[in-house]
Structure formats: structure tokens, C-alpha cells
LUMVEXSE-173195 format. One record per residue (C-alpha): x, y, z. Coordinates in nm, 3 decimals. Example, Ala and Ser with C-alpha at 12.3 -4.5 7.8 and 13.67 -1.06 7.14 Angstrom:
2
{px = 1.230&py = -0.450&pz = 0.780};
{px = 1.367&py = -0.106&pz = 0.714};
This chain:
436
{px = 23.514&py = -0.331&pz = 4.714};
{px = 23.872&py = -0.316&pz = 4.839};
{px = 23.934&py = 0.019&pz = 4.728};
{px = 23.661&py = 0.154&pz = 4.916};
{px = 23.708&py = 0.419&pz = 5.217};
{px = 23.540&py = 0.673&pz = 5.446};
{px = 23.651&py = 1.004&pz = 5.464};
{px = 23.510&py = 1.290&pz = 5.651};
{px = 23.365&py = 1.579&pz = 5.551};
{px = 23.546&py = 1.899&pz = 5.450};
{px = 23.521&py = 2.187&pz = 5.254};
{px = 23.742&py = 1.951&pz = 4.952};
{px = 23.417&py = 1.736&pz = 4.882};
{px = 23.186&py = 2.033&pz = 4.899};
{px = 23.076&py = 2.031&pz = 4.548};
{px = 22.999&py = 1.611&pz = 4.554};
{px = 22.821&py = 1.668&pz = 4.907};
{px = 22.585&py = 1.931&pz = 4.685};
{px = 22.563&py = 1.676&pz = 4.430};
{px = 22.467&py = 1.404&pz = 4.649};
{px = 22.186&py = 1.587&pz = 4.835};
{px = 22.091&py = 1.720&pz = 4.489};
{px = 22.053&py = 1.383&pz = 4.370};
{px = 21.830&py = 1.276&pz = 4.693};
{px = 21.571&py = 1.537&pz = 4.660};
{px = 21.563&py = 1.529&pz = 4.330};
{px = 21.496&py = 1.117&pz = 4.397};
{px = 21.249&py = 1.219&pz = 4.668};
{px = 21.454&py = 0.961&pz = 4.878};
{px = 21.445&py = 0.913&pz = 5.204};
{px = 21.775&py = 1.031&pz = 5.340};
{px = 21.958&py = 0.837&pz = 5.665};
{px = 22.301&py = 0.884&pz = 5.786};
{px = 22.413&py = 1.176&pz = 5.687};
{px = 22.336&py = 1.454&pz = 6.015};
{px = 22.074&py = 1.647&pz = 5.858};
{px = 22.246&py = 1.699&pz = 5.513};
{px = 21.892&py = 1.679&pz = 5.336};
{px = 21.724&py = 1.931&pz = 5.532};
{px = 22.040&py = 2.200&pz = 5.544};
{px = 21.987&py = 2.490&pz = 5.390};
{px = 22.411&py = 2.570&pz = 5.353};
{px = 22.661&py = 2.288&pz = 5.335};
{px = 22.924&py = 2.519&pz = 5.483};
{px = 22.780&py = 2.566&pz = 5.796};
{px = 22.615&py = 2.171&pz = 5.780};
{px = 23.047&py = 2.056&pz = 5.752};
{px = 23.139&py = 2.298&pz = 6.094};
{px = 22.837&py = 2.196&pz = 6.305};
{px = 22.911&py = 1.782&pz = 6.212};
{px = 23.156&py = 1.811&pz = 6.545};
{px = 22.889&py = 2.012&pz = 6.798};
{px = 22.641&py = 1.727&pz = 6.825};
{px = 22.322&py = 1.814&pz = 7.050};
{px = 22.303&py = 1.446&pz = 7.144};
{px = 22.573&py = 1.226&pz = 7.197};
{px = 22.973&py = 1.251&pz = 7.030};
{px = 22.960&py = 1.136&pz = 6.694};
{px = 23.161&py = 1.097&pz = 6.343};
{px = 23.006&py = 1.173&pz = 5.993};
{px = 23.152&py = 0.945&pz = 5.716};
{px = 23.125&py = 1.011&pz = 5.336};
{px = 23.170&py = 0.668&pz = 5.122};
{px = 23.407&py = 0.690&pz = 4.799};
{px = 23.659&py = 0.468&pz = 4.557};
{px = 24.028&py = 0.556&pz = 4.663};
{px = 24.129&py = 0.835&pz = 4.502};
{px = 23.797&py = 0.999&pz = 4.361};
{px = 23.564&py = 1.213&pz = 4.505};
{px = 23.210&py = 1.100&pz = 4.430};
{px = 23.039&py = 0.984&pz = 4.713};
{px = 22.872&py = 0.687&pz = 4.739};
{px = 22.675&py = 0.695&pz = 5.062};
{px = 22.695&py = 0.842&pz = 5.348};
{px = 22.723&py = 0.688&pz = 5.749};
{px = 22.668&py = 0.849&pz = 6.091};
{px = 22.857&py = 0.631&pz = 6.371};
{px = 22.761&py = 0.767&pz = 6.750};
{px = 23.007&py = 0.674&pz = 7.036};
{px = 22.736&py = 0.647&pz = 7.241};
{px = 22.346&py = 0.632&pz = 7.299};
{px = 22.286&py = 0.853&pz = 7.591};
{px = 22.050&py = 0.789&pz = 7.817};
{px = 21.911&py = 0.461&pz = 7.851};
{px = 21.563&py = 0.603&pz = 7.789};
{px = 21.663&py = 0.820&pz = 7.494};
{px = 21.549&py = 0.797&pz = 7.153};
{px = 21.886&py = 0.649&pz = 7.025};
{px = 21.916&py = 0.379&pz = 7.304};
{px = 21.555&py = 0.275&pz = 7.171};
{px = 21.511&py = 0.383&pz = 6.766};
{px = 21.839&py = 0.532&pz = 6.663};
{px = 22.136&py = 0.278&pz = 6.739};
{px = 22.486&py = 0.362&pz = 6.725};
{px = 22.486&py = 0.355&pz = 6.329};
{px = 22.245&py = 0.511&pz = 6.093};
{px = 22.358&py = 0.455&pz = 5.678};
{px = 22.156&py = 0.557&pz = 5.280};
{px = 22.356&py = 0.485&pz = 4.970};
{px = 22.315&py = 0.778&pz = 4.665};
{px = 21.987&py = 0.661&pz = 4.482};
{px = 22.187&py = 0.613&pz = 4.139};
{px = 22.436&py = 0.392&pz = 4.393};
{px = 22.190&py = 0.149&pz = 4.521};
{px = 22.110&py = -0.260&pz = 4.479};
{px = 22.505&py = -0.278&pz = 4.420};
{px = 22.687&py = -0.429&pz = 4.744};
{px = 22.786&py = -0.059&pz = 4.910};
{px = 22.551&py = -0.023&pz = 5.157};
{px = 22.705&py = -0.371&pz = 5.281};
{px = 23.080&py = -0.227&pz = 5.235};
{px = 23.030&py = 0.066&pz = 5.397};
{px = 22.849&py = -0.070&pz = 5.700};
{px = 23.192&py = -0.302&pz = 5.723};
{px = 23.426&py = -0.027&pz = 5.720};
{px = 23.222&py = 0.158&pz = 5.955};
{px = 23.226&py = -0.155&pz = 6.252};
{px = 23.610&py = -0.130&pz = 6.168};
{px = 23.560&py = 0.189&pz = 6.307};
{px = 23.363&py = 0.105&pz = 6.592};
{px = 23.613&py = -0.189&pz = 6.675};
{px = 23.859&py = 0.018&pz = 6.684};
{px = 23.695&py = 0.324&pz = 6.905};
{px = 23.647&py = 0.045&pz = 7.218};
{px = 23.264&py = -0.059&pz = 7.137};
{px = 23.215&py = -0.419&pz = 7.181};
{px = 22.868&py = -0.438&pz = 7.011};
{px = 22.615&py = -0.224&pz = 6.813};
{px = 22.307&py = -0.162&pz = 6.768};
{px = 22.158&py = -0.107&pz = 6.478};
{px = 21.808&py = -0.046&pz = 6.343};
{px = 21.548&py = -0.040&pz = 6.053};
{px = 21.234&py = 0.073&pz = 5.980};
{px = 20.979&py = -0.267&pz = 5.974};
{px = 20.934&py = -0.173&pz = 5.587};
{px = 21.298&py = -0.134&pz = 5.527};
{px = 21.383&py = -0.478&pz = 5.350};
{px = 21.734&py = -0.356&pz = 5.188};
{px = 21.807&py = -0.199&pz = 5.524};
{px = 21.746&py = -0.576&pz = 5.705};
{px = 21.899&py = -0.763&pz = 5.458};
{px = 22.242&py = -0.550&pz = 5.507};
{px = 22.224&py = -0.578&pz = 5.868};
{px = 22.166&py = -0.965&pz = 5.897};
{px = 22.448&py = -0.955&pz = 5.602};
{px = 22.691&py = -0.803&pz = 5.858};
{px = 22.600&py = -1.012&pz = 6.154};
{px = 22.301&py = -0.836&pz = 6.305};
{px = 22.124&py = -1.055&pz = 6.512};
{px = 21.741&py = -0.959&pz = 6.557};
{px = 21.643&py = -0.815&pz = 6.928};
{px = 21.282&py = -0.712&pz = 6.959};
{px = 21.074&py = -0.473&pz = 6.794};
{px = 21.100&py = -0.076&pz = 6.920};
{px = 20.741&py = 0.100&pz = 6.918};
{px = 20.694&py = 0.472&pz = 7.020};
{px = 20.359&py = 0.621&pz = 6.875};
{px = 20.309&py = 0.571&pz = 6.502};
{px = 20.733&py = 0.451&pz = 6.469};
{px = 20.777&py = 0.101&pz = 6.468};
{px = 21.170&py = -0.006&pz = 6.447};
{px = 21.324&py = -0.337&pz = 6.422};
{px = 21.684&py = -0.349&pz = 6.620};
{px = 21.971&py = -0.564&pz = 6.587};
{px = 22.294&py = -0.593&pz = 6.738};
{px = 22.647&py = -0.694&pz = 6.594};
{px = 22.912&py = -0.832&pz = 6.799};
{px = 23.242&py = -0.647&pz = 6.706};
{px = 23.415&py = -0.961&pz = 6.950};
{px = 23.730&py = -0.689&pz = 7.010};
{px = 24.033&py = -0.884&pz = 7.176};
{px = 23.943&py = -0.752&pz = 7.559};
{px = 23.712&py = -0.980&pz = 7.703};
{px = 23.825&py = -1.267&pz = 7.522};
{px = 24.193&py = -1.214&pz = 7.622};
{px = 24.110&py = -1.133&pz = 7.952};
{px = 24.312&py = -1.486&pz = 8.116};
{px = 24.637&py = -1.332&pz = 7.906};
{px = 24.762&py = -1.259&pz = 8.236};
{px = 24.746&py = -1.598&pz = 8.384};
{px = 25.050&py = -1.685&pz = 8.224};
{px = 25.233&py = -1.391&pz = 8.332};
{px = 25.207&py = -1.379&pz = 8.674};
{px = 25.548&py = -1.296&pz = 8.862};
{px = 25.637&py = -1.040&pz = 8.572};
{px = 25.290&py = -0.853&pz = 8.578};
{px = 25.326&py = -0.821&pz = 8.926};
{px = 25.668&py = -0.675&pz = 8.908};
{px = 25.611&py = -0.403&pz = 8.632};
{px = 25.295&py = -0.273&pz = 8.649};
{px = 25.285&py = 0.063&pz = 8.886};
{px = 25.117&py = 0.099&pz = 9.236};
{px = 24.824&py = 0.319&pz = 9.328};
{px = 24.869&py = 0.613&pz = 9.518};
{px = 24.794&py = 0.593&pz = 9.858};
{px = 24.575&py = 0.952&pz = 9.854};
{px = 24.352&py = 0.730&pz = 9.592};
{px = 24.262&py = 0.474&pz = 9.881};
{px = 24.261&py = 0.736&pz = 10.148};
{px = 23.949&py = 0.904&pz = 9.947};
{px = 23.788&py = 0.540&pz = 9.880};
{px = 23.876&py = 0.471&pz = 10.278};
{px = 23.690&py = 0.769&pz = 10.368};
{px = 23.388&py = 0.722&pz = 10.120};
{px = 23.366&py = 0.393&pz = 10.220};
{px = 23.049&py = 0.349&pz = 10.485};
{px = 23.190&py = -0.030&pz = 10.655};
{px = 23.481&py = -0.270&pz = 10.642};
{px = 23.310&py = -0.516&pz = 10.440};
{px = 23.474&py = -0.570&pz = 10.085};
{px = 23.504&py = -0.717&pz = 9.739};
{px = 23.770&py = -0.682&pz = 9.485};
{px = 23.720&py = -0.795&pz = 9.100};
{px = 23.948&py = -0.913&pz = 8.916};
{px = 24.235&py = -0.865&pz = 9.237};
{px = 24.506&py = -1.003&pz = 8.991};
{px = 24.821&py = -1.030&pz = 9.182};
{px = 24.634&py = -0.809&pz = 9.479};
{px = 24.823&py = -0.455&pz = 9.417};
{px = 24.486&py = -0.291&pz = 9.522};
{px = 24.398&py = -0.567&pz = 9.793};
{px = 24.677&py = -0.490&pz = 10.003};
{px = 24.602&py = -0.113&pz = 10.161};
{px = 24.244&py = -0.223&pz = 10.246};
{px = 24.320&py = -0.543&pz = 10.443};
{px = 24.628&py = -0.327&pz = 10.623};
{px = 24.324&py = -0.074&pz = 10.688};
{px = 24.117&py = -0.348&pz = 10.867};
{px = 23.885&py = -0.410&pz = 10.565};
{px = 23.780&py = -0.789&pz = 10.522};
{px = 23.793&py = -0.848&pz = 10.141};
{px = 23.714&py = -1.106&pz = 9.961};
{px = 23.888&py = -1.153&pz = 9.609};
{px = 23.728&py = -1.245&pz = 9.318};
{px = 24.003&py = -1.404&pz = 9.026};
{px = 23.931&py = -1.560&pz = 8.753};
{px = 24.278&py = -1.648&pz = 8.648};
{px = 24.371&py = -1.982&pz = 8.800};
{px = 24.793&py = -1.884&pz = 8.864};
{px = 24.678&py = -1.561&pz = 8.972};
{px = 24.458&py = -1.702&pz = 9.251};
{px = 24.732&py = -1.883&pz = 9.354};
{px = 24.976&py = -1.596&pz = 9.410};
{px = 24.686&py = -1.408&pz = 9.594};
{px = 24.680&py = -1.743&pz = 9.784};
{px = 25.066&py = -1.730&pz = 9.896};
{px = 25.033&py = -1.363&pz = 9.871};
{px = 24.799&py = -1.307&pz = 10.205};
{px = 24.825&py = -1.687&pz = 10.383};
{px = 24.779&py = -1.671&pz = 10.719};
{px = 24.599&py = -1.338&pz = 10.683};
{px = 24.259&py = -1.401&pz = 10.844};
{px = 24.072&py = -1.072&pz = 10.666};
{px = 24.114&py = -1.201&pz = 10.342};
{px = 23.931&py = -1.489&pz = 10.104};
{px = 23.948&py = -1.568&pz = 9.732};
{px = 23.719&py = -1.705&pz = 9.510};
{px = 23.859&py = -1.842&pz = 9.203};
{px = 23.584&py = -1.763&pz = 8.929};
{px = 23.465&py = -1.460&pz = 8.709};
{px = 23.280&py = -1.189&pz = 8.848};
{px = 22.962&py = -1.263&pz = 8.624};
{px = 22.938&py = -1.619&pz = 8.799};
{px = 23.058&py = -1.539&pz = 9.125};
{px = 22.797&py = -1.687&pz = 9.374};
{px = 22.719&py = -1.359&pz = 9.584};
{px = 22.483&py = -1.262&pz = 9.851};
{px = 22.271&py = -0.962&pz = 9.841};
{px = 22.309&py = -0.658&pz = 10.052};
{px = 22.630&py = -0.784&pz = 10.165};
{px = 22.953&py = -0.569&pz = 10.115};
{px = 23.021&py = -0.215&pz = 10.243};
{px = 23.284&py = -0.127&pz = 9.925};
{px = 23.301&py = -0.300&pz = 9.566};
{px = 23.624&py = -0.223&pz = 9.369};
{px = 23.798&py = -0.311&pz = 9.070};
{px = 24.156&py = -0.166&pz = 8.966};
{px = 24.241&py = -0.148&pz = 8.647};
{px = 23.991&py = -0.471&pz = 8.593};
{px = 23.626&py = -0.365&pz = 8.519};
{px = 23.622&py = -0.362&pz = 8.209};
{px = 23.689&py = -0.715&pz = 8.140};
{px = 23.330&py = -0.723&pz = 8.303};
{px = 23.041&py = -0.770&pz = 8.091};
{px = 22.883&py = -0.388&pz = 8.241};
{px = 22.524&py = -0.555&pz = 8.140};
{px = 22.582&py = -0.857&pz = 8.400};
{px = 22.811&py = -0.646&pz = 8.617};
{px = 22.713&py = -0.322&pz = 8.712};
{px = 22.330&py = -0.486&pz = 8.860};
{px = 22.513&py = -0.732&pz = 9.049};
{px = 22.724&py = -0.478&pz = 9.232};
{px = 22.423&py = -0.256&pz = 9.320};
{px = 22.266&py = -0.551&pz = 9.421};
{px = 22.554&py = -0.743&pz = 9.676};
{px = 22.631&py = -0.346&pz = 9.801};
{px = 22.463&py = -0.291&pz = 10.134};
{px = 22.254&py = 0.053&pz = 10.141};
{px = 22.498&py = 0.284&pz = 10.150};
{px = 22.771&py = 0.130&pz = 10.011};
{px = 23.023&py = 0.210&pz = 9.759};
{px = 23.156&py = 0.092&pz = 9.415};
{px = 23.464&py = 0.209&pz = 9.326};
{px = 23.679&py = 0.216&pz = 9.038};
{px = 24.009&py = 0.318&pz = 8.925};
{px = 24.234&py = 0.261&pz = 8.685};
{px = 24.595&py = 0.432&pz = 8.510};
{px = 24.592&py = 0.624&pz = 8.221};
{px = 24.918&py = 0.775&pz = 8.020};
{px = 24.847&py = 1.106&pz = 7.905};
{px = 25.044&py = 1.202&pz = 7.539};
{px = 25.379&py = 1.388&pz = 7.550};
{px = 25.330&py = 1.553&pz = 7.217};
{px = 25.610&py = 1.746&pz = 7.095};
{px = 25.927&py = 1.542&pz = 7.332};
{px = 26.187&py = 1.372&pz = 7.109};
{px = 26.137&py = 1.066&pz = 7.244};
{px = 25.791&py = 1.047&pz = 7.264};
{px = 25.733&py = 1.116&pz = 6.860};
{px = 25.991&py = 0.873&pz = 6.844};
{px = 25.833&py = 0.584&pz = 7.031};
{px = 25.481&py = 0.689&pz = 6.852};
{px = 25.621&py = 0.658&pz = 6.508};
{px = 25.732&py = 0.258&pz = 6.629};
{px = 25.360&py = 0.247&pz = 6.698};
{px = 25.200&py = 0.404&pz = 6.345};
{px = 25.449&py = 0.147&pz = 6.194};
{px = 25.386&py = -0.180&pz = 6.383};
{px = 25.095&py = -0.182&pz = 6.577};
{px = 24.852&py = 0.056&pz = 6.412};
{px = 24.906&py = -0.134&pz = 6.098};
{px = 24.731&py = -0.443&pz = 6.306};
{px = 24.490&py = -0.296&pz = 6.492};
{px = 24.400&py = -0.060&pz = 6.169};
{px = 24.378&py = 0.246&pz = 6.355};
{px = 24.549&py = 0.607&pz = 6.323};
{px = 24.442&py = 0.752&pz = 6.635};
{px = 24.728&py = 0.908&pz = 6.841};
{px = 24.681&py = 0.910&pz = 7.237};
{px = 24.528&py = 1.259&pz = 7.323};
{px = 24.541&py = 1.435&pz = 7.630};
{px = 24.226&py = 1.380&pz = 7.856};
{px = 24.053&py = 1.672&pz = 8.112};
{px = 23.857&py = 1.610&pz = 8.384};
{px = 23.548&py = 1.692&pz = 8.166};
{px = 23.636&py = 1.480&pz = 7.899};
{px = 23.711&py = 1.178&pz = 8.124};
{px = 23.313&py = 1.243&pz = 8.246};
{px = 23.187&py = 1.218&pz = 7.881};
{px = 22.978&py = 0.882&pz = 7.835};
{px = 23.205&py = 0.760&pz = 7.542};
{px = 23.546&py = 0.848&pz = 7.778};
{px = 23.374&py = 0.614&pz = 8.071};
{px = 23.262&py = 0.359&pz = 7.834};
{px = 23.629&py = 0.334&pz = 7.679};
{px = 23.779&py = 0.340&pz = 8.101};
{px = 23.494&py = 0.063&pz = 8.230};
{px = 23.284&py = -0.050&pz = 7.936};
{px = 22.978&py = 0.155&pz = 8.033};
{px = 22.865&py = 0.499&pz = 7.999};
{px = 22.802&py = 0.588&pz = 8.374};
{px = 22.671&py = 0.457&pz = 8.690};
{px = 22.351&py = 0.630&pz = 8.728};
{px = 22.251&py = 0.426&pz = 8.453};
{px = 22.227&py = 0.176&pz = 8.750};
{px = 22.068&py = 0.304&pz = 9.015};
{px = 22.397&py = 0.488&pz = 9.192};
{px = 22.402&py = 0.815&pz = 9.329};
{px = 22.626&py = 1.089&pz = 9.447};
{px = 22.909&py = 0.985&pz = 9.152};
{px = 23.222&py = 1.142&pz = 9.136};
{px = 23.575&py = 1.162&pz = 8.982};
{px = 23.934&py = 1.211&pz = 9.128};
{px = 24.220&py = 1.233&pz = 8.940};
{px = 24.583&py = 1.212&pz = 9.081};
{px = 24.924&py = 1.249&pz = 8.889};
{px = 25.204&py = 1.028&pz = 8.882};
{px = 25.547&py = 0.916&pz = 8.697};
{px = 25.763&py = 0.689&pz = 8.670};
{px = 26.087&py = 0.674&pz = 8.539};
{px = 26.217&py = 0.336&pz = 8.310};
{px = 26.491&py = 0.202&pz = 8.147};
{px = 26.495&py = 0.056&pz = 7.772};
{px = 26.422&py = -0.288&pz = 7.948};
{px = 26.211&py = -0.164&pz = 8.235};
{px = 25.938&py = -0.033&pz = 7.972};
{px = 25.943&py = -0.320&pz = 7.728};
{px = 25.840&py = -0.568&pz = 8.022};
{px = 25.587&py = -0.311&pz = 8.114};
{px = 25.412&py = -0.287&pz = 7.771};
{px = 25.487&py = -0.701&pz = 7.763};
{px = 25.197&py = -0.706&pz = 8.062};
{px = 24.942&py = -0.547&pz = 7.811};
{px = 24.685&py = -0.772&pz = 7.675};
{px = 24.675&py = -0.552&pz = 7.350};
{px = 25.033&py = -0.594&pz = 7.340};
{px = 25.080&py = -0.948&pz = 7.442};
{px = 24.814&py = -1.041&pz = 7.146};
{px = 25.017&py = -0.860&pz = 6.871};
{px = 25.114&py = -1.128&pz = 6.627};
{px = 25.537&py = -1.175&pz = 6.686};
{px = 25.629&py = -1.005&pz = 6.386};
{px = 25.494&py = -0.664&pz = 6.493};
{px = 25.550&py = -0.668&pz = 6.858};
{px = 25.964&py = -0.783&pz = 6.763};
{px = 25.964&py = -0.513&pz = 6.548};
{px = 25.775&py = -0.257&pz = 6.772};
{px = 25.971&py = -0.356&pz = 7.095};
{px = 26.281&py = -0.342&pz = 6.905};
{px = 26.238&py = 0.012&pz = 6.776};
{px = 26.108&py = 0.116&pz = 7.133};
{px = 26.423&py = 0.010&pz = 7.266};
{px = 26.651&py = 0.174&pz = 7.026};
{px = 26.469&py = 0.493&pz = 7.048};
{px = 26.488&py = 0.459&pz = 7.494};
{px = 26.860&py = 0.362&pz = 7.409};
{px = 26.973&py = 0.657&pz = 7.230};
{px = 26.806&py = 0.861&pz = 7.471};
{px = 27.037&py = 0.775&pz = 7.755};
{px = 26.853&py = 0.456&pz = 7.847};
{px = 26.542&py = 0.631&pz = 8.035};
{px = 26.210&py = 0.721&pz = 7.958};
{px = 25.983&py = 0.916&pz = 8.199};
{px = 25.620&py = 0.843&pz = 8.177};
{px = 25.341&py = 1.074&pz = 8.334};
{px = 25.047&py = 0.852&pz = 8.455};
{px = 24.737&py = 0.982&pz = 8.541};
{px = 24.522&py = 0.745&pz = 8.809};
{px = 24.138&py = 0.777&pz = 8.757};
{px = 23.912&py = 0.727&pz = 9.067};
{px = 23.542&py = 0.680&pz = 8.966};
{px = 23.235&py = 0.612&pz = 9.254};
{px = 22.919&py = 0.587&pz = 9.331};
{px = 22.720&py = 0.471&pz = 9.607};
{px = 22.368&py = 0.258&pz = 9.649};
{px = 22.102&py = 0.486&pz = 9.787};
């Protein structure tokens, strides 16, 4: 099974993708995963509308042996599920999957499913879900095979659909007291916030009255007590309360509680502002998101922002550093996707929010009048500089030693030869709502 691998589909497999739907109808199979292939009249025009999905953003996968063409099955992984009241948020799940008749009852439908969380680990998505028809057996017996644990039945009408969920456990949330140990050089390297950001929260904002998760070493505290806001700091890391401690003694608008957000003990309809920099999405959304609309007074606001480094495509040093990264820490993470450069509108998309805060937008909570700022930014490093920056990234700091060596090492060289500096555009990402 080791030599199996998805590919997309392209106009290279279009005889195989003929054969395959040939072999379904001919089978009088039920067809699943494959974005209509068994109803489409021309495979042409079935390859260029795979990327113009009518629902949510998705990717089309085509199962073969290394090398070959024949495909073996076919799997449909959506970023998202829309709306929470949607079809796929009920029946359809992030993954739908069918194996080639002549194919079946031989292990694939299990391989491919694999290789297809790899690429949902890999995207952001912490867990799926995945369904089957309550007369599916094979389909069940692959899931639970992979880790799906049973949720409820889904009933709509005549459809009756068993889901399941598989916990992709990604490094975040689990890494997420890396910090801790790292106090005095996170606080050091990583950049501040622009004061325009805070100026729109300030002015959004309908009281004094605030909470900060996950405050860290309080870069995003400090402009809201100096504005007269009381805020009370939520930390889970132990050193890191500590510093916020020494940080802000004596400064009688300000209080920290040393716990996670999710077991915070909060009162409702308390706080005029909830904000999180750079920190949300440690947050289990699920737990997270309620409990802010619930501690927010009417009115109030929930704010979050967060940095993002836009790609430099086509400078020197920029394909230099990004070929260190295809080498050392793609090869762990088993990914090949390049930064690309964001817009406005794609930063709004469900599966853009979900990879910023680990949920797919706040009206799916009850907010209201949501919007987006954006404001640019750089920053100018040395070799050193940007190697202690990157050292304050949890994806980073969990690389096993051989790869990040090897990847801060060629980072270096490539900064080096460059005349020892490296200017890095930074884009800062406001995102609120507010409680009706």
C-alpha cells in the first residue's frame, strides 16, 4: 500500500477517468466521491469545473500505484461544510470516497481514506466528519478502521446517515504551552501590533470592560490598559503568567487568571470587548466561541487579530529561503504547499477563517455586524534576528533537531549572502463581531 498516491485530475488521466466511470455504470454502482463524474455527460468540461464548486472549496483526488495510471478510487475532500444548517454540516461531511467495482474488498478504500486525512492534517483541519449510509457496512467498517468514532444518526426525509468523526490530533492545540518555556525570547522577537489596529477595536468597542485570551507576554494588553480599559488576562502558560505578573504590578486596571480559556470561571454578560492576538486558535472554537457570546455584555465586541506573511515570489532571497523549507520542513510535515498571497476576499472565505481562528465565521454564533481590516507592515532582520523569530513558532519549535539544524542553517546562509538582512512584509488581520 506504500506505493499508493492521489493525484488530481487532468486532461493526462482522461482516458482511465472514462474507463472508470465506464466501469461504474456498466456495474450499476453507486458512485461517491468523485464530483458528479457518473452523471457528466463530457469529462473535459467535468476536469475544469472540479475548481468552481457551488458549495464550499474543495479538492478532487484520483487513487493510483506510483507510476501508473489506472485509478483505483476516487475521493472528494471539502475544506469546509458551510453553513451549520447545510446539507454537508448534517449528511455530507468533509470527505466523501467509492473504490472502482473490479477494485473493491481489497484494503484501498482504507488507504485512500489515510492519504486523504494526510491531506486534511496538513490543510489546518483538526477533525472530520465523515458519513455513511445506515446500509453501508464496507463504508462503516473503513471509517471505524481509520478512527471514526460514531456521533448520532442524521435523518432528513427518507435519508438516514450515520456520522463519525476522526481526530487528525495536528501539533496546535497540543503544543499550545511550547511557549512557556520561551518566555523572555518570545517576547523580544515577535512584532507589535499597529496602533491604527487598536484605534479601530478602541472605537468599536461599546465600554472599558475587557478580556484578553491567551495575553502571552501582554503585547496586545498593553494599549488597552494605557487607554483606560480594565482587562483581565486569561494565560494558560504558568512562566507566562508570571511575566504578565511583573509585567503590569502595581497597575490597578489589570488581573490575570492563570488557566485556559475553556475552563476559565467567567460571568455572564460581563465584558464590554473580548480579544485574542495571535491566540484563538489554540481555542477549542466549539467551547470558545459560545462562551465569548455569552460573558460579552449586549453590545459588546469580540475581536481578533493576528499576523500573517504574505509570499515574495520571484525575490532571490525569498526562493532561496523557500527551497530550505521544501527540503527540511516540508519533508516532516509532508506537505508541498508554498505560502500564497491572500486578498481581502480570500481571507473572508470559511476555509481562510478556519485556518486564521479555527472556525469558519462568527455568525455561526450568534454575532452580528462582522467585519475585516487589514493593515500592512515590515520589518527588517538580520541572519540572527529571523532565526530567533521563526525559533518562537510552535510549528517550528516542534520540528525534530535534525530538520530545524538543517533548515535554520540554510536560512542563515541564504540571509548571510544576502548582506545579512531580510525584509519581511506582514500583513495584520483584524476580525469582529459584536453580540446583538
Amino acid at each position: 500500500m506504500e506505493k499508493l498516491t492521489l493525484v488530481k485530475p487532468s486532461r493526462e488521466y482522461l482516458d482511465e477517468i472514462l474507463a472508470y466511470k465506464l466501469e461504474l455504470l456498466n456495474a450499476d454502482s453507486h458512485s461517491h466521491g468523485d464530483s458528479g463524474l457518473y452523471n457528466a455527460p463530457d469529462i473535459n468540461i467535468w476536469i475544469k469545473t472540479l475548481s468552481a464548486s457551488k458549495y464550499v472549496e474543495a479538492d478532487q483526488y484520483m487513487m493510483v500505484h506510483k507510476g501508473e495510471k489506472r485509478i483505483l478510487g476516487m475521493i472528494n475532500f471539502r475544506h469546509s461544510l458551510g453553513k451549520t444548517d447545510s446539507y454537508l454540516a448534517e449528511h455530507g461531511g468533509h470527505i466523501g470516497f467509492g473504490i472502482r467495482p473490479s477494485e473493491r474488498q481489497k484494503g484501498y478504500a482504507k488507504a485512500m481514506l489515510m492519504l486523504c486525512l494526510e491531506k486534511c492534517h496538513a490543510f489546518g483541519l483538526e477533525k472530520v466528519l465523515i458519513t455513511c449510509d445506515i446500509d453501508n457496512e464496507a463504508s462503516r467498517r473503513t471509517i471505524i478502521a481509520c478512527g471514526g468514532q460514531f456521533e448520532r444518526l442524521a435523518q432528513t426525509g427518507d435519508e438516514t446517515d450515520e456520522r463519525y468523526w476522526i481526530a487528525l490530533n495536528p501539533w496546535e492545540r497540543s503544543k499550545r504551552t511550547h511557549f512557556d518555556k520561551i518566555v523572555a525570547d518570545y517576547d523580544k522577537a515577535r512584532w507589535e501590533y499597529p496602533s491604527e489596529l487598536f484605534d479601530e477595536i478602541i472605537q468599536q468597542s461599546s465600554g472599558k470592560n475587557a478580556l484578553e485570551i491567551g495575553a502571552g507576554t501582554g503585547k496586545a494588553t498593553t494599549p488597552f490598559i494605557n487607554a483606560g480599559y480594565a482587562v483581565t488576562a486569561v494565560e494558560l502558560g504558568t512562566n507566562m503568567a508570571d511575566f504578565l505578573a511583573d509585567k503590569f504590578e502595581g497597575t490597578s486596571n489589570f488581573s490575570i487568571m492563570n488557566s485556559s480559556f475553556e475552563d476559565a470561571n467567567l460571568e455572564e454578560n460581563t465584558y464590554d470587548l473580548v480579544f485574542a492576538a495571535s491566540a484563538f486558535h489554540w481555542v477549542d472554537a466549539e467551547i470558545g466561541c459560545p462562551k465569548v457570546f455569552n460573558i460579552l455584555k449586549s453590545g459588546g465586541t469580540f475581536a481578533l487579530f493576528r499576523n500573517n506573511t504574505p509570499p515574495n515570489d520571484g525575490d532571490e532571497l525569498y526562493e532561496e529561503i523557500q527551497a530550505c523549507y521544501e527540503k527540511h520542513y516540508n519533508s516532516y510535515y509532508k506537505s508541498s504547499k508554498r505560502p500564497e498571497k491572500k486578498s481581502k476576499e480570500d481571507l473572508w472565505k470559511p476555509s481562510e477563517l478556519y485556518w486564521s481562528f479555527r472556525f469558519e465565521g462568527m455568525e455561526h454564533y450568534g454575532f452580528t455586524d462582522i467585519t475585516m481590516h487589514l493593515y500592512d507592515a515590515f520589518r527588517e532582520y538580520t541572519a540572527d534576528e529571523y532565526i530567533a523569530l521563526l525559533d518562537t513558532y510552535s510549528d517550528h519549535i516542534s520540528l525534530p533537531d535534525e530538520n530545524k539544524n538543517a533548515l535554520y542553517s540554510g536560512i542563515r546562509e541564504a540571509i548571510l549572502k544576502h548582506g545579512n538582512s531580510y525584509k519581511l512584509n506582514g500583513v495584520f488581520q483584524l476580525y469582529m463581531g459584536r453580540k446583538p
